[in-house]
Biopython code that builds the backbone (N, CA, C, O; Angstrom):
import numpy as np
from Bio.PDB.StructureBuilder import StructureBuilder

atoms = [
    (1, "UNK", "N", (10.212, 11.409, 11.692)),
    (1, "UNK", "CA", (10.881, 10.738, 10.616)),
    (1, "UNK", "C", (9.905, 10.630, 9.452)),
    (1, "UNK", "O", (8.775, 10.158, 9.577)),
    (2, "UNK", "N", (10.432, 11.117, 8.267)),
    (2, "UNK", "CA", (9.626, 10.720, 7.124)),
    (2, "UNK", "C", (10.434, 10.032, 6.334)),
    (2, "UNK", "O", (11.650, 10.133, 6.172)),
    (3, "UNK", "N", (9.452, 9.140, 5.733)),
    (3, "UNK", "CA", (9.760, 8.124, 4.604)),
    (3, "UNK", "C", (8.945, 8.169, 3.175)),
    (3, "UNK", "O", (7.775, 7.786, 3.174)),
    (4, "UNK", "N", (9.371, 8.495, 2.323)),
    (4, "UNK", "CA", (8.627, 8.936, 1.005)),
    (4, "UNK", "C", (8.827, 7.103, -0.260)),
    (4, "UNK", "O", (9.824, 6.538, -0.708)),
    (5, "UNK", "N", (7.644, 6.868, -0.347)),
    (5, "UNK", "CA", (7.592, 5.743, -1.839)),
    (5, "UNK", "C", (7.252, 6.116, -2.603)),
    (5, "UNK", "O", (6.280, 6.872, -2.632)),
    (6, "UNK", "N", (7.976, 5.709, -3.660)),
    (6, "UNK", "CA", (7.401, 6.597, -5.054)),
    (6, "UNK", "C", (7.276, 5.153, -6.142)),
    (6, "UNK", "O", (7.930, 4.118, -6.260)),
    (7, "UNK", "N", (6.168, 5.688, -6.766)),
    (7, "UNK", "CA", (6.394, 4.607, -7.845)),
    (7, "UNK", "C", (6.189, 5.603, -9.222)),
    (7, "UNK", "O", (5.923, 6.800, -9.108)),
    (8, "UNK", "N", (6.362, 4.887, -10.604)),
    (8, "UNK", "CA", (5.715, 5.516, -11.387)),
    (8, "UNK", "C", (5.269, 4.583, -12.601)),
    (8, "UNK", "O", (5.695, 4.409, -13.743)),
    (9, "UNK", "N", (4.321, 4.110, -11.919)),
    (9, "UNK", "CA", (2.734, 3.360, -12.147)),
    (9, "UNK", "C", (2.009, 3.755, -12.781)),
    (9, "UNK", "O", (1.135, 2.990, -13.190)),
    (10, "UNK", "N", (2.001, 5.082, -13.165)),
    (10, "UNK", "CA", (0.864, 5.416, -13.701)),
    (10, "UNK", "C", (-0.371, 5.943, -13.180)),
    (10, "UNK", "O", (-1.419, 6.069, -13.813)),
    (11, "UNK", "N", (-0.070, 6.370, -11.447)),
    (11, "UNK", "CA", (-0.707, 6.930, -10.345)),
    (11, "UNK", "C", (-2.212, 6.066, -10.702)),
    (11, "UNK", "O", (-2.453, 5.295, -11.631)),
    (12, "UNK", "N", (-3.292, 6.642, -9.307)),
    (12, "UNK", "CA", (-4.068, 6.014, -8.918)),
    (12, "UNK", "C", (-5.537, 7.152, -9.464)),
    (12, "UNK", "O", (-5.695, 8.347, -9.215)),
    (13, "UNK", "N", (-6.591, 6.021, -10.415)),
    (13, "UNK", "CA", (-7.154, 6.931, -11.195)),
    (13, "UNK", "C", (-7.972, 7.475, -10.294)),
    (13, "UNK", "O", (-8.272, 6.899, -9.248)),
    (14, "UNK", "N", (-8.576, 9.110, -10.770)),
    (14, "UNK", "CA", (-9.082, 9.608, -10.203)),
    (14, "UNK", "C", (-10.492, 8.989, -9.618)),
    (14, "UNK", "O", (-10.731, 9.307, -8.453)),
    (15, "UNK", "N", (-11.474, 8.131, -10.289)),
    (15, "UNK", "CA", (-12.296, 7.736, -9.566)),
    (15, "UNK", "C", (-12.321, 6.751, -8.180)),
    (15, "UNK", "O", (-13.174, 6.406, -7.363)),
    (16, "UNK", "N", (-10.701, 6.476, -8.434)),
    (16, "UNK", "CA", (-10.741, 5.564, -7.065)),
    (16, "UNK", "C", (-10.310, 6.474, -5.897)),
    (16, "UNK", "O", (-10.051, 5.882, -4.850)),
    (17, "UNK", "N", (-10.209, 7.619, -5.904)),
    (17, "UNK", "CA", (-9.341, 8.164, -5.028)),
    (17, "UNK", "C", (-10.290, 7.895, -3.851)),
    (17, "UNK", "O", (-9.829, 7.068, -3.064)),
    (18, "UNK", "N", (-11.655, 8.448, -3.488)),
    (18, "UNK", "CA", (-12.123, 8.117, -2.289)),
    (18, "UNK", "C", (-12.559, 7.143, -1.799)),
    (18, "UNK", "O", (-13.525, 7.069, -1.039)),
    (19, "UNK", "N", (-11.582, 5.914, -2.367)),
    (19, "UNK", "CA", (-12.262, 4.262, -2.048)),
    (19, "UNK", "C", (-10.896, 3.878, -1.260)),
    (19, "UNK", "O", (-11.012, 3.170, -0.260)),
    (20, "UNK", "N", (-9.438, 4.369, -1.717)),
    (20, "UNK", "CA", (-8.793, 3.436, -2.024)),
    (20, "UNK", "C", (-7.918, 3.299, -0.317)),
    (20, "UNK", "O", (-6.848, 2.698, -0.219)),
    (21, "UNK", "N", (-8.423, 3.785, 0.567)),
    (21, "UNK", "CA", (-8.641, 3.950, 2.292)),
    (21, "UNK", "C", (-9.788, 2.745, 2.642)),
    (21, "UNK", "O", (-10.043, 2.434, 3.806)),
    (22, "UNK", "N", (-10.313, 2.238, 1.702)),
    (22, "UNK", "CA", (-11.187, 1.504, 2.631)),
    (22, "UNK", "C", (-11.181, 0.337, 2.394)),
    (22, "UNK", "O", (-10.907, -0.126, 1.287)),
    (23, "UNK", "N", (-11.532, -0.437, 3.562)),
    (23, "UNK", "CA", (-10.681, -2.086, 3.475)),
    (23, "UNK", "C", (-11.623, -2.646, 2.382)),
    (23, "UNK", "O", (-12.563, -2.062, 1.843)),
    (24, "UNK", "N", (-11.267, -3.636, 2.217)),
    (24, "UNK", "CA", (-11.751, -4.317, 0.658)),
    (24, "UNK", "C", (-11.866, -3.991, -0.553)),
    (24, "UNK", "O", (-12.347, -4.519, -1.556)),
    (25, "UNK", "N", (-11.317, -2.973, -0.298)),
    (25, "UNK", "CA", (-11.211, -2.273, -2.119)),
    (25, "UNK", "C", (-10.224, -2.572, -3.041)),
    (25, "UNK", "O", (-9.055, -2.373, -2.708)),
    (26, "UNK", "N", (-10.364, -2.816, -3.649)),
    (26, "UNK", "CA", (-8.798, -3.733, -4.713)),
    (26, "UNK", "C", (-8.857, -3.174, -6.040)),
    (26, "UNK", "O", (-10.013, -2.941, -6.393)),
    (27, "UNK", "N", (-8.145, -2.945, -6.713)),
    (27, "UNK", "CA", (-8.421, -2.640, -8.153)),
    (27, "UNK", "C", (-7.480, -3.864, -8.874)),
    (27, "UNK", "O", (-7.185, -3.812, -10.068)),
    (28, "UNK", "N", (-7.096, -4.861, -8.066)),
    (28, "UNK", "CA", (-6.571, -5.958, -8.357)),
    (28, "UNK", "C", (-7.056, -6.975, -9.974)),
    (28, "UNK", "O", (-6.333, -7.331, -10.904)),
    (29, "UNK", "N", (-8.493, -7.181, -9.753)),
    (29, "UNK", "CA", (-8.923, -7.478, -10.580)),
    (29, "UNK", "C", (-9.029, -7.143, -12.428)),
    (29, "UNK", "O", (-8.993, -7.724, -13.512)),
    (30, "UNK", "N", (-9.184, -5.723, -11.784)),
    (30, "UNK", "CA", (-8.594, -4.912, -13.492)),
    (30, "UNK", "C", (-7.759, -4.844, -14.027)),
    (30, "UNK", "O", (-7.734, -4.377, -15.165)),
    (31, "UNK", "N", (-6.614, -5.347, -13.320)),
    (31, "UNK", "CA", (-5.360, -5.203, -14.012)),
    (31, "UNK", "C", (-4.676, -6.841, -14.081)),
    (31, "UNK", "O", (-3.511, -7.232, -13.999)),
    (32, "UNK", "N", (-5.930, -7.539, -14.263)),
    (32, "UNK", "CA", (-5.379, -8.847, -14.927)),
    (32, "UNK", "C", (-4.124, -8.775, -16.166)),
    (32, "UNK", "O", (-3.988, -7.815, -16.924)),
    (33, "UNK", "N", (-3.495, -9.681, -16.171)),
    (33, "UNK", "CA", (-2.004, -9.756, -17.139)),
    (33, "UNK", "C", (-1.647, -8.760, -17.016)),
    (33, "UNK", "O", (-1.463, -8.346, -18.161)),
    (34, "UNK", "N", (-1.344, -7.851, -16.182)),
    (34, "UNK", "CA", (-0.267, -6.347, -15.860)),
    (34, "UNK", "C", (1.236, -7.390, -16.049)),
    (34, "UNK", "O", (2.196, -6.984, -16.704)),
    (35, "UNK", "N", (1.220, -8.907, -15.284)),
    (35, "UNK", "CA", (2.580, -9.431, -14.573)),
    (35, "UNK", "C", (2.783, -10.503, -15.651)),
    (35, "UNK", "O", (3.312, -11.529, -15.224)),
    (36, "UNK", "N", (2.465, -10.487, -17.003)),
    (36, "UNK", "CA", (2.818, -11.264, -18.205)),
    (36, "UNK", "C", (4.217, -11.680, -17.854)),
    (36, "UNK", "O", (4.648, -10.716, -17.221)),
    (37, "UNK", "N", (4.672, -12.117, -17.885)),
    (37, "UNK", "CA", (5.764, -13.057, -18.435)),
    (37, "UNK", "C", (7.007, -12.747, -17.288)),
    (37, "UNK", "O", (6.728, -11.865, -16.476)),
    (38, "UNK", "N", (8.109, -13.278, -17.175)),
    (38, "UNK", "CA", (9.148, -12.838, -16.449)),
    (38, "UNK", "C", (9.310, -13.325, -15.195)),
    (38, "UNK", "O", (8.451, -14.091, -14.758)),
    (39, "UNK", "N", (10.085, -13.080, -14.646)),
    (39, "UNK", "CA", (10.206, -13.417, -13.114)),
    (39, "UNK", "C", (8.882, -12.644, -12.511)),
    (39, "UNK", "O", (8.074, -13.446, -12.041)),
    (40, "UNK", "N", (8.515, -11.384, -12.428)),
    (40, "UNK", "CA", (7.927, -10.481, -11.564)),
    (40, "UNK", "C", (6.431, -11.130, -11.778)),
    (40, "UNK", "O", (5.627, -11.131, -10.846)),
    (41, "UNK", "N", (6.079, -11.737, -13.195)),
    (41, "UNK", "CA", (5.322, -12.533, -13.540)),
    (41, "UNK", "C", (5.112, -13.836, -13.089)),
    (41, "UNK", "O", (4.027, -14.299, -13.440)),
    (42, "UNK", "N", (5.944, -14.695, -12.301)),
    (42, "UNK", "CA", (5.924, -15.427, -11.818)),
    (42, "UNK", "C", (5.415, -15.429, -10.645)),
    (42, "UNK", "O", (4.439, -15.918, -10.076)),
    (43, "UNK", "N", (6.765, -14.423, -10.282)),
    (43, "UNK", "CA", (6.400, -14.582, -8.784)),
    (43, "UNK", "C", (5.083, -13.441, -8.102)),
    (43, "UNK", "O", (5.079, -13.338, -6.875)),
    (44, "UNK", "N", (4.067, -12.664, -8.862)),
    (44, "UNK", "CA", (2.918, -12.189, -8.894)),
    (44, "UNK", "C", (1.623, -12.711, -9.150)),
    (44, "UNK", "O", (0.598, -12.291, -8.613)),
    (45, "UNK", "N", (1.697, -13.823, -10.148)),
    (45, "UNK", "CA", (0.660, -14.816, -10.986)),
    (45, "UNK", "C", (0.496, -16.019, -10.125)),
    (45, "UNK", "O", (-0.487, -16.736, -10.312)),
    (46, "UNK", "N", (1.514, -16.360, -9.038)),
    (46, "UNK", "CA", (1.596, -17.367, -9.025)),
    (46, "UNK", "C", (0.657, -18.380, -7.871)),
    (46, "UNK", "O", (1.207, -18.797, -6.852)),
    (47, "UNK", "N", (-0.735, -18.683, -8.167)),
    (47, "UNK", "CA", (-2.037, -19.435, -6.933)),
    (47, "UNK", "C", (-1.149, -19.737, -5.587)),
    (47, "UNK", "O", (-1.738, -19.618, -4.513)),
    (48, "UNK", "N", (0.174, -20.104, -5.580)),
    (48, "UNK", "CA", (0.429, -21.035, -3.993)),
    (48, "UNK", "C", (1.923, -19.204, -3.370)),
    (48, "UNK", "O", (2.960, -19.333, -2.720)),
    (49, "UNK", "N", (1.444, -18.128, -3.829)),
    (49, "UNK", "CA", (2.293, -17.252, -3.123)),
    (49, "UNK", "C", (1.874, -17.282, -1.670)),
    (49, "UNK", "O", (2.710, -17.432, -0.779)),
    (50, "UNK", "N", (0.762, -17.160, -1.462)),
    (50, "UNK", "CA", (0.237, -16.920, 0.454)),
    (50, "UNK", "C", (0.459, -17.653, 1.642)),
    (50, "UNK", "O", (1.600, -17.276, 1.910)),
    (51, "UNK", "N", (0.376, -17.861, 1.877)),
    (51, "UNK", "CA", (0.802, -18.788, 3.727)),
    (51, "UNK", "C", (-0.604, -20.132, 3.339)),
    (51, "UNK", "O", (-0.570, -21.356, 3.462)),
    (52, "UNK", "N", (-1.914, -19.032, 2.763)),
    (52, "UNK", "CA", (-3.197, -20.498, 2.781)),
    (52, "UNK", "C", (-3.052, -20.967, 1.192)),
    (52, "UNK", "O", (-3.815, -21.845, 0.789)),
    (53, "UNK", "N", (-2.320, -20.531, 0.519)),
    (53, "UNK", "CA", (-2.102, -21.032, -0.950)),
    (53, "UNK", "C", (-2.986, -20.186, -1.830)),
    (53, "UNK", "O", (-3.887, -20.657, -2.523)),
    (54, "UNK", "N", (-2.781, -19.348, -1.785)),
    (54, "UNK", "CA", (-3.422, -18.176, -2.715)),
    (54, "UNK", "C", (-2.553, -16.777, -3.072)),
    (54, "UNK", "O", (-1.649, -16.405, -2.324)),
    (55, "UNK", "N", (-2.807, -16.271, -3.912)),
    (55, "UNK", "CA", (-1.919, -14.591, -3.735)),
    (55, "UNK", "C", (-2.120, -13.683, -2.621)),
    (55, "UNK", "O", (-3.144, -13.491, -1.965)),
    (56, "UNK", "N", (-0.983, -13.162, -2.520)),
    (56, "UNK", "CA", (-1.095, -12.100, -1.729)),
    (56, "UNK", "C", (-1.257, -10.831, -1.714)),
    (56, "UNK", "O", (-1.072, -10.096, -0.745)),
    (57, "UNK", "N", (-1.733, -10.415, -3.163)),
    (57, "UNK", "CA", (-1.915, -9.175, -3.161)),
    (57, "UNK", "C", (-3.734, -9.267, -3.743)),
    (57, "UNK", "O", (-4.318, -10.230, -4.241)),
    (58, "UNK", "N", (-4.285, -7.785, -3.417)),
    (58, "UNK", "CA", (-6.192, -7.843, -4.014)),
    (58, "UNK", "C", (-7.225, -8.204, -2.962)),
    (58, "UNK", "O", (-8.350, -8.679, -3.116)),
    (59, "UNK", "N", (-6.720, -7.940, -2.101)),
    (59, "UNK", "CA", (-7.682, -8.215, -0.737)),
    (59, "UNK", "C", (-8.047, -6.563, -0.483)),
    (59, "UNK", "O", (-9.132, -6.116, -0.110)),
    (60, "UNK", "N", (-7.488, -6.218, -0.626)),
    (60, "UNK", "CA", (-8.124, -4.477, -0.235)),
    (60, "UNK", "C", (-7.011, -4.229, 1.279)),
    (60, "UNK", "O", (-7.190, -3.105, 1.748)),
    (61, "UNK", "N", (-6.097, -4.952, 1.953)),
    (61, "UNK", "CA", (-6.026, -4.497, 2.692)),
    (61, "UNK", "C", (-4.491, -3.794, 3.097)),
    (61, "UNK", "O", (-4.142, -3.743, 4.276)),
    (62, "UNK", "N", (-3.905, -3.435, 2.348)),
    (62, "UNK", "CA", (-2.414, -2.971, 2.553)),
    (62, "UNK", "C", (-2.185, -1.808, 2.906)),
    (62, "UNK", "O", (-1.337, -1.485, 3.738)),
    (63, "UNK", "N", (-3.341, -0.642, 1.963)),
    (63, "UNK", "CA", (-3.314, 0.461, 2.371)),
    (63, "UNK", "C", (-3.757, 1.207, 3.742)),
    (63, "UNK", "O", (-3.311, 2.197, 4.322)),
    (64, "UNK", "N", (-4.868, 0.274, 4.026)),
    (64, "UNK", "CA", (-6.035, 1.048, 5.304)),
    (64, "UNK", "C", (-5.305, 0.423, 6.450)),
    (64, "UNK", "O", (-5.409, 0.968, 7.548)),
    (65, "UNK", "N", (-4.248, -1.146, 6.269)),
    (65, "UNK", "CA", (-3.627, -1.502, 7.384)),
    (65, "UNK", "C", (-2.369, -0.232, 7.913)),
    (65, "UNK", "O", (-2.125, 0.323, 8.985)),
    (66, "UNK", "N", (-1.827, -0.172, 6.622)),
    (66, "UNK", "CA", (-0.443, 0.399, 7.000)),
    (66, "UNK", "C", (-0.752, 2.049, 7.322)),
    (66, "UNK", "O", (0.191, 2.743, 7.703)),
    (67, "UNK", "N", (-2.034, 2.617, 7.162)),
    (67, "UNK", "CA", (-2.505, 3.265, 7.692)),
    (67, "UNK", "C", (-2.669, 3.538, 9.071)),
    (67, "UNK", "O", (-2.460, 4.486, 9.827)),
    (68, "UNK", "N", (-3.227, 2.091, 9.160)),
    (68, "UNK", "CA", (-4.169, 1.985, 10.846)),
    (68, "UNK", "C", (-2.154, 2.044, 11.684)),
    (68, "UNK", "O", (-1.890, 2.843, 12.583)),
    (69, "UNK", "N", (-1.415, 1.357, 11.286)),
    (69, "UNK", "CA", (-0.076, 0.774, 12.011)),
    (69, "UNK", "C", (0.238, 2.600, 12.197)),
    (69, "UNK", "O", (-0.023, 3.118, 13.283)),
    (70, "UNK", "N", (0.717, 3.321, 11.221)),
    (70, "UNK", "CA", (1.043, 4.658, 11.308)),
    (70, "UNK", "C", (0.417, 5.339, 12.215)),
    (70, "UNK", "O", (1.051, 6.116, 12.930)),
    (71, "UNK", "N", (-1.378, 5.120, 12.396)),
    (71, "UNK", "CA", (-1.421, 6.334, 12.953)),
    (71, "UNK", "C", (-1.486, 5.857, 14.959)),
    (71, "UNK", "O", (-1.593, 6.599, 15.936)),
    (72, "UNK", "N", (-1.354, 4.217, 14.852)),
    (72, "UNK", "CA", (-1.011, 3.632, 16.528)),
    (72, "UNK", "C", (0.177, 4.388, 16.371)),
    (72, "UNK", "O", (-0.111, 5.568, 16.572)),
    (73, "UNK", "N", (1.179, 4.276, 16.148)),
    (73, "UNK", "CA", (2.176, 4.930, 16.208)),
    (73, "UNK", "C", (2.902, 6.639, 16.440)),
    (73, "UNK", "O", (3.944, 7.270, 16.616)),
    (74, "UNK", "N", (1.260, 6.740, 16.258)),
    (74, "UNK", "CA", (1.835, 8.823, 16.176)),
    (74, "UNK", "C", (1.841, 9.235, 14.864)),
    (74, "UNK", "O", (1.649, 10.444, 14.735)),
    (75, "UNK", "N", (2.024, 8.520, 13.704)),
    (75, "UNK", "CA", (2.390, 9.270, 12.209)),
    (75, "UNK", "C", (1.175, 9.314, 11.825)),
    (75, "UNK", "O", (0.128, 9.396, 12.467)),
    (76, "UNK", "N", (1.436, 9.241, 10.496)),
    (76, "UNK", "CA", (0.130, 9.564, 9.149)),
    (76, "UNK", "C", (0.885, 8.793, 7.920)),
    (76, "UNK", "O", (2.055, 8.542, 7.628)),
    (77, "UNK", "N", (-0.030, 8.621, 7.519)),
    (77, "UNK", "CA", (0.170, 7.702, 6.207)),
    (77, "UNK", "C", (-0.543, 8.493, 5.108)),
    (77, "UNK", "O", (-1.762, 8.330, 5.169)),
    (78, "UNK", "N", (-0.008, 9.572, 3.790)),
    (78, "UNK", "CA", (-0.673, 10.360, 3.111)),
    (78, "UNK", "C", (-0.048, 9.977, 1.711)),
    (78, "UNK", "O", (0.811, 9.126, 1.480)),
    (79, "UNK", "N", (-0.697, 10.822, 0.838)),
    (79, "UNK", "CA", (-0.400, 10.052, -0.498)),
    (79, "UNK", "C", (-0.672, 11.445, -1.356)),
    (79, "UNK", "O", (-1.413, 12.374, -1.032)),
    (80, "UNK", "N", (0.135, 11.317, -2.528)),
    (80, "UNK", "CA", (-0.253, 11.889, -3.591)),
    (80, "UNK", "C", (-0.292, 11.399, -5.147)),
    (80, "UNK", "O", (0.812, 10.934, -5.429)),
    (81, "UNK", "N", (-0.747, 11.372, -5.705)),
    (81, "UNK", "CA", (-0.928, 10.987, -7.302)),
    (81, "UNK", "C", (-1.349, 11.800, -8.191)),
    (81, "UNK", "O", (-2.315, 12.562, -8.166)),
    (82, "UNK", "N", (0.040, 11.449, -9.614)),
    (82, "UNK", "CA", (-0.569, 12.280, -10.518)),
    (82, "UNK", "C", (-0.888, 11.116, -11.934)),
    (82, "UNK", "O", (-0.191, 10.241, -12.446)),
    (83, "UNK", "N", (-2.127, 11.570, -12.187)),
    (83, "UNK", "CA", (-2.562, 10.796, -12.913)),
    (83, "UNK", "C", (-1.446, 10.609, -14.158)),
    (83, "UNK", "O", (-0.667, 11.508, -14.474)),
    (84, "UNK", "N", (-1.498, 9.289, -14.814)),
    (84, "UNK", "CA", (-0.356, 9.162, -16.216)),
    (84, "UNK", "C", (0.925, 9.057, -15.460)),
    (84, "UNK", "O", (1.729, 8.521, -16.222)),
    (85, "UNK", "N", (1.621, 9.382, -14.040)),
    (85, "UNK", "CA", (2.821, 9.505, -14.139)),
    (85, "UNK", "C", (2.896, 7.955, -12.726)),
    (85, "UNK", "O", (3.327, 6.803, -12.781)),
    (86, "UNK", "N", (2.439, 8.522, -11.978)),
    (86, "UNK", "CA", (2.784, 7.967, -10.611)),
    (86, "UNK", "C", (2.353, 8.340, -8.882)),
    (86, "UNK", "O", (1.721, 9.364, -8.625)),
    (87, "UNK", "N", (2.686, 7.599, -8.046)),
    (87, "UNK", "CA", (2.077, 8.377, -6.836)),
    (87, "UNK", "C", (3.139, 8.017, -5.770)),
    (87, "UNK", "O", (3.557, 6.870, -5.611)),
    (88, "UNK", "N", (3.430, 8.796, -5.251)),
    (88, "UNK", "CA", (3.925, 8.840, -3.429)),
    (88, "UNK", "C", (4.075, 8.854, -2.545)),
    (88, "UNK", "O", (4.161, 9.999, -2.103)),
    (89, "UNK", "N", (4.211, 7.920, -1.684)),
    (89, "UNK", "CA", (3.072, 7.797, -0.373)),
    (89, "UNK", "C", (4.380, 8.075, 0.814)),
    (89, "UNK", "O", (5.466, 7.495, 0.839)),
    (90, "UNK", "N", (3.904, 9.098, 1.716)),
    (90, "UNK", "CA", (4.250, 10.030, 2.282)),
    (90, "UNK", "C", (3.753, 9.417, 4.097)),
    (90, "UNK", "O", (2.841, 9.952, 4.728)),
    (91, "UNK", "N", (4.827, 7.904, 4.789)),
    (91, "UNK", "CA", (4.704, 7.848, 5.785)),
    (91, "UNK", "C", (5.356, 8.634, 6.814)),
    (91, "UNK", "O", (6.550, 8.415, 6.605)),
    (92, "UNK", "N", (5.264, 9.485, 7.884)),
    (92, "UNK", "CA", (5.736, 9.807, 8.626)),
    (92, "UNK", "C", (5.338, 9.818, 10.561)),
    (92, "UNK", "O", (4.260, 10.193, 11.023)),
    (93, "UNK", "N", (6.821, 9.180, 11.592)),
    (93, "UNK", "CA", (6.548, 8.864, 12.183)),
    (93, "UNK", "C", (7.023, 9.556, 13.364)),
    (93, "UNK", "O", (8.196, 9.929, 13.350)),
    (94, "UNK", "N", (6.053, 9.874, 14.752)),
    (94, "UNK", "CA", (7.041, 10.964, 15.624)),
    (94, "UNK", "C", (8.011, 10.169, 16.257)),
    (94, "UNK", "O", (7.944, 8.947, 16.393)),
    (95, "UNK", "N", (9.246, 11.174, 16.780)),
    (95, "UNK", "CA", (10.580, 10.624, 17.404)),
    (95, "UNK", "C", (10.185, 9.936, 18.510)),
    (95, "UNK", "O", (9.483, 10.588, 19.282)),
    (96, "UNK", "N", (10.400, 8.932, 18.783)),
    (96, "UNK", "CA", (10.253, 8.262, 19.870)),
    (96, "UNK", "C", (11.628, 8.544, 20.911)),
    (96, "UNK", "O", (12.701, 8.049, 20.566)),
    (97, "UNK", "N", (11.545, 9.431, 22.312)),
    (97, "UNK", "CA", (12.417, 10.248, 23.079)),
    (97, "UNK", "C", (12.690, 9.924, 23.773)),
    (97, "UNK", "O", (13.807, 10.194, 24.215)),
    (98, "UNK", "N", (11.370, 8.647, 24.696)),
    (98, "UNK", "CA", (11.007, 8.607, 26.108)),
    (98, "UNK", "C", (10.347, 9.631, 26.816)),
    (98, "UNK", "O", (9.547, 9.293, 27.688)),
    (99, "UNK", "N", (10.534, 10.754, 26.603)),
    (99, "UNK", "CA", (9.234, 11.884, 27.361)),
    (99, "UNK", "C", (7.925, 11.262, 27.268)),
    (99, "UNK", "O", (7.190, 11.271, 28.256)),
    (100, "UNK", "N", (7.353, 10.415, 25.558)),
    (100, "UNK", "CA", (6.637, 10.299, 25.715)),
    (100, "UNK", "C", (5.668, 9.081, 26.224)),
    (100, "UNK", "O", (6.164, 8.053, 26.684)),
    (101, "UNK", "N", (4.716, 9.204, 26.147)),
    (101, "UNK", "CA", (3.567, 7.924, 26.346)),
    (101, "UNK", "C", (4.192, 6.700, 25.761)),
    (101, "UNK", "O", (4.241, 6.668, 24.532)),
    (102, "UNK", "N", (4.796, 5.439, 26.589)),
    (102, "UNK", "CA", (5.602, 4.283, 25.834)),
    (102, "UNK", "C", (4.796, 3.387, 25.397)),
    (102, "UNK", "O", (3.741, 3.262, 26.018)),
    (103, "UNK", "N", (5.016, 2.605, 24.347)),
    (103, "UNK", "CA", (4.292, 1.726, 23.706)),
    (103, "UNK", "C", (5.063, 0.627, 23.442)),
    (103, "UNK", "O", (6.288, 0.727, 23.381)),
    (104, "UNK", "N", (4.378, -0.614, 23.246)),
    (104, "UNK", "CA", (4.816, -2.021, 22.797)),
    (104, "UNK", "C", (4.407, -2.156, 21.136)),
    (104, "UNK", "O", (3.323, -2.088, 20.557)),
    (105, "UNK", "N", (5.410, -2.317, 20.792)),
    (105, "UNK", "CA", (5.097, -2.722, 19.353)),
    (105, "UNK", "C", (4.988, -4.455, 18.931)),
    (105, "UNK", "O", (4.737, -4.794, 17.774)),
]
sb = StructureBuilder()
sb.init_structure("model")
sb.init_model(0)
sb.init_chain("A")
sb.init_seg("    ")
for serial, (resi, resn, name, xyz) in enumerate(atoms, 1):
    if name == "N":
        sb.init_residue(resn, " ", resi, " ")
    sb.init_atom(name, np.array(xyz, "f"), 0.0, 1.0, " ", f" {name:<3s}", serial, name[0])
structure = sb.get_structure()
């Protein structure tokens, strides 16, 4: 099964490309006021979003997790970006049949 996300963000700049796999890496910080005004602004800006009262996004860890989950699973988690436009991240997961090796999720 594949599942394709696309955004168009403005893809992921080229100097981050060989970071952006590894836990703690955020580019969170640089893009202070991206979430100016609005609902999406609200609910992005906002100190008490997290479970401990903090945001939930800029920890570094969304990508290298949903990585690690894909590849327990049998898939891959791959990506492409073009700079200026956007990027697509390309999860895919094998059929689960019963022939094979069973797992608890």
């Amino acid at each position: 099964m594949y599942c394709r996300i696309s955004d168009r963000g403005g893809g992921i700049p080229h100097e981050h490309l060989g970071q952006i796999m590894q836990y703690h890496f955020s580019t969170a910080g640089s893009y202070e006021g991206q979430y100016d005004g609005g609902l999406l602004g609200t609910m992005m800006n906002s100190p008490t979003d997290g479970p401990a009262g903090g945001p939930m996004h800029g920890f570094g860890f969304g990508l290298p997790t949903s990585r690690a989950y894909a590849e327990y699973l049998g898939g891959t988690l791959t990506f492409e970006t073009l700079q200026g436009i956007g990027t697509d991240v390309y999860l895919r997961l094998r059929h689960i049949d019963g022939k094979c090796e069973s797992f608890r999720i």
